[in-house]
C-alpha positions, -999 to 999 in steps of 0.1 A, spaced: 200 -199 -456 232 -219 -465 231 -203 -499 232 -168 -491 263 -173 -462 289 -154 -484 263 -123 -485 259 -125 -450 295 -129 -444 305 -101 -462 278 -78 -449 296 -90 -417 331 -84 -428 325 -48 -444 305 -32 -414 334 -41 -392 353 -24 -412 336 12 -426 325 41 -404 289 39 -418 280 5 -413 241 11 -418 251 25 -452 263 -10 -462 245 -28 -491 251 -60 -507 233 -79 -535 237 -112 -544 233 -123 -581 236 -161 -591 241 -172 -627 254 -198 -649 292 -182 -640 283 -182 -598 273 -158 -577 280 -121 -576 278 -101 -546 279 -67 -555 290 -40 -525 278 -5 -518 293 17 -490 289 56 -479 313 75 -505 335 83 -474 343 47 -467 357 38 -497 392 44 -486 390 19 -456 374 -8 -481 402 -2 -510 428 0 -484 468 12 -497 475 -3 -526 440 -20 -529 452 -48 -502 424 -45 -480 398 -48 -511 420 -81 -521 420 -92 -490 380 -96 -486 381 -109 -522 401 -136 -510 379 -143 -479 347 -146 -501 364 -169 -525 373 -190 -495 339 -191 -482 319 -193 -517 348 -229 -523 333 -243 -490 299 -240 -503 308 -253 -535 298 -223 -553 322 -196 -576 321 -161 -556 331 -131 -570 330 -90 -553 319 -62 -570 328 -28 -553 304 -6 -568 319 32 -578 299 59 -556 284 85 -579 310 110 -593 337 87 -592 374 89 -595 385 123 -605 401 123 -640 436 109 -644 460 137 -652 483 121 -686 519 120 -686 522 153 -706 500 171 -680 522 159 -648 552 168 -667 539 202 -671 532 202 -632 564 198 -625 579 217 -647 562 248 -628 589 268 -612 576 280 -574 
């Protein structure tokens, strides 16, 4: 039970946080590199795990660090990319163009 503490604490952490907290899904990997704890939320909740400037996201990072050192073990998060994704990054030559656009 020990082992599995960072899962449980982020599981923890997360739900606290999103608006669909029985959409929450972590899975623990361990391997010669440590543990990975991969994270799933509802598509709509990504926001409030990122957070501005991906703070939030770095923030929980942090705390499962911290509690992965206690236990002697190398913890690393994965936020998993909900299906469809990001939308495409415009390039330089395309915003130029957009704001070229006289209204």
């Amino acid at each position: 039970m020990a082992k599995e503490f960072d899962q449980e604490f982020l599981e923890f952490i997360v739900k606290a946080l999103v608006d669909n907290p029985k959409e929450v899904k972590v899975e623990r990997k361990v391997d010669e590199m440590g543990v990975l704890l991969s994270l799933t939320v509802n598509p709509q909740d990504m926001g409030q795990i990122i957070g501005k400037e991906g703070s939030t996201a770095k923030a929980i990072r942090s705390l499962v660090r911290i509690v992965g050192l206690k236990n002697h073990a190398r913890v690393n998060l994965k936020i998993e990319e909900p299906e469809g994704g990001r939308a495409p990054r415009m390039e330089k030559k395309e915003m130029s163009d957009i704001d070229n656009v006289s209204l």
